[in-house]
C-alpha positions, 0 to 999 in steps of 0.5 A, a space after each residue: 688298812 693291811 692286806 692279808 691276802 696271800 700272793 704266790 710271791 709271799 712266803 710263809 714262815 715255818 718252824 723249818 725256815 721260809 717255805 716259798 709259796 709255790 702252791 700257795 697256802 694249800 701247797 704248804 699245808 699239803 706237806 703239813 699234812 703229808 707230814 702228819 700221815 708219816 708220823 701216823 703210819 710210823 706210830 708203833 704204840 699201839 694206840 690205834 689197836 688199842 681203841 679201833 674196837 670202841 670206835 667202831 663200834 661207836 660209828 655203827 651204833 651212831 649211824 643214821 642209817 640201817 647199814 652196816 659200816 663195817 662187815 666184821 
């Protein structure tokens, strides 16, 4: 039977090579998603204006409470 169990010697392998697990697992996927918020903070589409509108309101109209989400 194999074990799956991630040591901090095991390394994983990623598209960019082999990442050393110094912070396990949750150091690599840390950067995975540290990754992911540049590629959103760089985003100039205009895709996140576009639809702020619509999801805001579908979390205000969705609420479960009273309140307001939002203060505009």
């Amino acid at each position: 039977m194999q074990n799956n169990v991630l040591t901090e010697s095991d390394t994983v392998e990623k598209s960019s090579g082999t990442v050393e697990m110094e912070g396990g697992v949750r150091g690599v996927k840390n950067e995975d998603a540290a990754r992911l918020l540049q590629d959103w903070m760089a985003d100039e589409t205009g895709y996140d204006e576009q639809t702020w509108d619509r999801v805001k309101k579908c979390i205000e109209d969705n609420s479960l409470s009273g309140r307001r989400r939002f203060d505009d």
